[in-house]
Backbone as a printed PyTorch tensor [residue, N CA C, xyz], in Angstrom:
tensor([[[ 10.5600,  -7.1450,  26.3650],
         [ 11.1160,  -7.5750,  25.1070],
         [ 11.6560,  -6.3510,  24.3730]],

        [[ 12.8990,  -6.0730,  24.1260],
         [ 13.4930,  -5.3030,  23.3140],
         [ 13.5710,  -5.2230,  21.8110]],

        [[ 13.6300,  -4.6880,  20.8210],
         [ 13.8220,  -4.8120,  19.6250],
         [ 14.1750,  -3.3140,  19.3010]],

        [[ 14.9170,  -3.3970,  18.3500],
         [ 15.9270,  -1.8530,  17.8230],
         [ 15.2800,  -1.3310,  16.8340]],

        [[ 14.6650,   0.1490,  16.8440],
         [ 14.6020,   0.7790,  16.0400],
         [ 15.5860,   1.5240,  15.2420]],

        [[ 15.5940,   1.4360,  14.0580],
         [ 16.0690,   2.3200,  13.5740],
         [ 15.8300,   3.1870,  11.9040]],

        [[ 16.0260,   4.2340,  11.9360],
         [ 15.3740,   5.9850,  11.6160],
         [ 16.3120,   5.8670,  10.1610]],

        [[ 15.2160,   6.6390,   8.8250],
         [ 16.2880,   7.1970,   7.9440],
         [ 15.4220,   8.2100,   7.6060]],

        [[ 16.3880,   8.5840,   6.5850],
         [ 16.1750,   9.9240,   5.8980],
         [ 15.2550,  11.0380,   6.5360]],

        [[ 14.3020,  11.9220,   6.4650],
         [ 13.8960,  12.8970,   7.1650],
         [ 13.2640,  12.0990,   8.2760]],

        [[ 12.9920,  11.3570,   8.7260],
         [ 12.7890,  10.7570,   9.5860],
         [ 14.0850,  10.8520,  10.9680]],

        [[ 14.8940,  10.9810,  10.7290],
         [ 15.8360,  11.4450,  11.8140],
         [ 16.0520,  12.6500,  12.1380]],

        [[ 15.1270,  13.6110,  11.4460],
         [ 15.0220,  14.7380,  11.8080],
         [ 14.5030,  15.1790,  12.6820]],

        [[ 13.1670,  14.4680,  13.2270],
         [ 12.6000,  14.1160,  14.3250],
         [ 12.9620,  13.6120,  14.8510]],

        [[ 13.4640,  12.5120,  14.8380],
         [ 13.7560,  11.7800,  16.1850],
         [ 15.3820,  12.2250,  17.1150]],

        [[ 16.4230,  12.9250,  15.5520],
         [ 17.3110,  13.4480,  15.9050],
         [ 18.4340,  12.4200,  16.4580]],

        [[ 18.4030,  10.9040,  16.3280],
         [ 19.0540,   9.7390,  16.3310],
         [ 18.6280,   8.7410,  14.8110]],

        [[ 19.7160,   7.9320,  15.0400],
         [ 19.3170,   6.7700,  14.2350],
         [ 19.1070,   5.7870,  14.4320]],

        [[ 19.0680,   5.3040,  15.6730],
         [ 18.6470,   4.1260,  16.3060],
         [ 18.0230,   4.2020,  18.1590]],

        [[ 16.9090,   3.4330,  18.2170],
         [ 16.9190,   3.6760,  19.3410],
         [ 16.3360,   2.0550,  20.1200]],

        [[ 16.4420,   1.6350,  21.3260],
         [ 15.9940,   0.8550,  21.2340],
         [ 14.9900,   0.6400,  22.2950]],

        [[ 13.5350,  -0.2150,  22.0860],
         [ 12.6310,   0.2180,  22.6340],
         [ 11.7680,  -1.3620,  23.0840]],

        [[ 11.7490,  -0.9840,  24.6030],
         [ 10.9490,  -2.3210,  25.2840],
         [  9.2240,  -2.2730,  25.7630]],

        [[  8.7710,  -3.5440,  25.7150],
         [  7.5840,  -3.6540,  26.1650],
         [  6.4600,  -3.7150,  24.5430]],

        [[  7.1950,  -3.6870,  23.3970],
         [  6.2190,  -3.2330,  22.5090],
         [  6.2090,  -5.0120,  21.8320]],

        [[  4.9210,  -5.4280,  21.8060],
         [  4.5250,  -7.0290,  21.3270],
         [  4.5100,  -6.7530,  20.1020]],

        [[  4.0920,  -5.8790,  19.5000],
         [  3.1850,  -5.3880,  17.7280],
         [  3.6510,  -3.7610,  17.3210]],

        [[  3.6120,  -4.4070,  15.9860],
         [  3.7980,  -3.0820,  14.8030],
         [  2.8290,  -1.7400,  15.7620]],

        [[  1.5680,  -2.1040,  15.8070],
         [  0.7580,  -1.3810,  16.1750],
         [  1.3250,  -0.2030,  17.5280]],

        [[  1.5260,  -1.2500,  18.6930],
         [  1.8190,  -0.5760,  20.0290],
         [  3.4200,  -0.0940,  19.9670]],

        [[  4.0200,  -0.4080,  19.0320],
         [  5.4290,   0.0010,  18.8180],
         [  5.5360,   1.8970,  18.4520]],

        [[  4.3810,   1.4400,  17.6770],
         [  4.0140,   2.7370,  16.4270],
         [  3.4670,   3.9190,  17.4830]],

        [[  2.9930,   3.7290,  18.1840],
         [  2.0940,   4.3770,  19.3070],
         [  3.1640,   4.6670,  20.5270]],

        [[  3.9360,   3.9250,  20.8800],
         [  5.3710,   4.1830,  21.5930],
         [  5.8560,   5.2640,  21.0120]],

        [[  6.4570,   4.6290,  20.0900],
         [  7.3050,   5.8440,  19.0230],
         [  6.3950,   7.5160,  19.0730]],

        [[  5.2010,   7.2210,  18.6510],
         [  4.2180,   8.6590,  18.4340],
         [  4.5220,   9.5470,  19.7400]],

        [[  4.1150,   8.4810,  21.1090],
         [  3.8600,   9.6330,  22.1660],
         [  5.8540,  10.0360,  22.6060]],

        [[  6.7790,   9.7440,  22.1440],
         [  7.7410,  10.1130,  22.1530],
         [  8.2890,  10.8380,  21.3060]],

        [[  8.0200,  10.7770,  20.1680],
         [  8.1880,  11.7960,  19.4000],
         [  7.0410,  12.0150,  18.3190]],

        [[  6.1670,  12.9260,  19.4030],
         [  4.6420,  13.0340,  18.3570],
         [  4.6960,  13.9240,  16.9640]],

        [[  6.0220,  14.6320,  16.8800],
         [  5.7320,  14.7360,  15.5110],
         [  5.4050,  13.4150,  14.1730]],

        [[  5.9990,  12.0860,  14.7710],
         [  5.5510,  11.0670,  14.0680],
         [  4.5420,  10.9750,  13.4850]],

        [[  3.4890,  11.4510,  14.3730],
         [  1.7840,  11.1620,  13.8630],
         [  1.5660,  12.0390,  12.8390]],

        [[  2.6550,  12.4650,  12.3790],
         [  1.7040,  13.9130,  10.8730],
         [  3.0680,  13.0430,   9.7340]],

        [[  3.4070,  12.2010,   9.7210],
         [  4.7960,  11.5250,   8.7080],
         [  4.4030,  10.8240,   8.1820]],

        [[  4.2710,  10.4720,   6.9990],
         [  4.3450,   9.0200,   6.3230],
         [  5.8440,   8.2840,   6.3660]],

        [[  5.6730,   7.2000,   6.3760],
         [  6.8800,   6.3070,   6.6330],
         [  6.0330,   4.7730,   6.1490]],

        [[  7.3490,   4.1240,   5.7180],
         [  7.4380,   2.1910,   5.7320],
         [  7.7890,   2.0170,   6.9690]],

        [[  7.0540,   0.7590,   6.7250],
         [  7.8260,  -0.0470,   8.0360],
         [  8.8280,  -1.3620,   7.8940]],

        [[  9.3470,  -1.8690,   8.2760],
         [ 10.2440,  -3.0320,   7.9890],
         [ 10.5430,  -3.7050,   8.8070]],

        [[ 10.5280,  -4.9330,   9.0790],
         [ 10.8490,  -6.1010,  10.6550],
         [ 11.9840,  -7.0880,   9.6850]],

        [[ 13.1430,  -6.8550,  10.2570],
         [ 14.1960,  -7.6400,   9.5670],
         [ 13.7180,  -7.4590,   8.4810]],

        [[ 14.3820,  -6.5610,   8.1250],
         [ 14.5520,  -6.0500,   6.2750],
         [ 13.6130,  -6.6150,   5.4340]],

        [[ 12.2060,  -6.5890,   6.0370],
         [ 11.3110,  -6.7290,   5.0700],
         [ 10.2490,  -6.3880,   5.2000]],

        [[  9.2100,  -5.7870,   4.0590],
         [  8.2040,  -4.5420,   4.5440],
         [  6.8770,  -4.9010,   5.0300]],

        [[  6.6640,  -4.4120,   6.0280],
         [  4.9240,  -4.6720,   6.3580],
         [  3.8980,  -3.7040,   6.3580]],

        [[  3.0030,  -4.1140,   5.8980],
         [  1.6570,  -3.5510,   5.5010],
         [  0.9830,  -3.8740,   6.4840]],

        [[  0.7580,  -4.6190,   7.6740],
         [ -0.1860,  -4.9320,   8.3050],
         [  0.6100,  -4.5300,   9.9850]],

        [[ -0.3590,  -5.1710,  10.9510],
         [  0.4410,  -5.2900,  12.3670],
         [  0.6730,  -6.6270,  12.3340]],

        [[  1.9470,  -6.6690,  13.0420],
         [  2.7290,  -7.7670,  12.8710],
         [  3.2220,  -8.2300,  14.2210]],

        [[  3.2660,  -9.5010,  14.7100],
         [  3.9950,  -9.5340,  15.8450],
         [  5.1830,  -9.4040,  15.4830]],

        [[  6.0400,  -8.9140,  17.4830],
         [  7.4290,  -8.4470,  17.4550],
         [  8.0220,  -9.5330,  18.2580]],

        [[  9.5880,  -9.9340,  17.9870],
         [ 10.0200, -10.5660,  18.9030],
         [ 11.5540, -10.5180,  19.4340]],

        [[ 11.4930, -10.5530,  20.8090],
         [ 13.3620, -10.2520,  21.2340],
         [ 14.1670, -10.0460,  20.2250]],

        [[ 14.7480,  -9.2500,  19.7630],
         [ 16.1220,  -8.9480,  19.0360],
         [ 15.7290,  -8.5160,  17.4800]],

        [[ 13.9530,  -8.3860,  17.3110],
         [ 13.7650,  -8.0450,  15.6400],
         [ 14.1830,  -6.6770,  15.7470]],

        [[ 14.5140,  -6.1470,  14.4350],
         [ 15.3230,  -4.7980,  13.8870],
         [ 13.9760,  -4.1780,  13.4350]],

        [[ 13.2080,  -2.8290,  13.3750],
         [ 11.5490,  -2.4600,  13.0390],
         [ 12.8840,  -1.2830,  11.8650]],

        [[ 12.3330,  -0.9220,  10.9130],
         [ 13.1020,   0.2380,  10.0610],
         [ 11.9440,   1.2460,   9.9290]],

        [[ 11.9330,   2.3500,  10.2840],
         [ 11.0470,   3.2320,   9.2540],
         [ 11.5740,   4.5250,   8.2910]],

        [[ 11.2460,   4.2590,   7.6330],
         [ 11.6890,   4.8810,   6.1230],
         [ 11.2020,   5.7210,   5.1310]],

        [[ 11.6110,   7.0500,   5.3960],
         [ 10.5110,   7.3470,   4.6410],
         [ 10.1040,   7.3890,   3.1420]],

        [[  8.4920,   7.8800,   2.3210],
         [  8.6330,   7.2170,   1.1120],
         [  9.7970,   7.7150,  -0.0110]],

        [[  9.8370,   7.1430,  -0.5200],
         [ 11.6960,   7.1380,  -1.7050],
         [ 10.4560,   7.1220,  -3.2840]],

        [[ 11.6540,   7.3840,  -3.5600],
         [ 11.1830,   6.9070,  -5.4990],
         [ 12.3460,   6.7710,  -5.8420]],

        [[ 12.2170,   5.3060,  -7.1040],
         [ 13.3010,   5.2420,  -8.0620],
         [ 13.2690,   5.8430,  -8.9760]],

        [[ 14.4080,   5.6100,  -9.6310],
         [ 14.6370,   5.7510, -11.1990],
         [ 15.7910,   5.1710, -11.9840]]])
């Protein structure tokens, strides 16, 4: 099962793309852990997460063709 990542702000500094796309991952969780051992600077980052443009706090199932965003934290004003 495929679903597209894709990277902003210092977050593409690491990964050095803005999108990538990544199979075999069911959950937020094992996605997150994909991502880490590929680019383990991940594991020292704070970041959001997002499944079709909307944010999750928890692990979430994944499915064929969802979009995952991670983002890192922002402030308004």
């Amino acid at each position: 099962m495929e679903v597209q990542v894709i990277f902003f702000g210092s977050i593409t500094d690491i990964t050095l793309d803005n999108s990538v796309v990544i199979d075999g991952c069911v959950d937020i969780n094992s996605l997150v852990q994909t991502l880490i051992e590929r680019y383990p600077a991940l594991a020292n980052k704070k970041y959001f997460v997002a499944v079709n443009q909307k944010m999750v706090h928890e692990n979430s199932k994944l499915k064929m063709g969802d979009t995952v965003a991670l983002m890192p934290p922002f402030s308004g004003g």
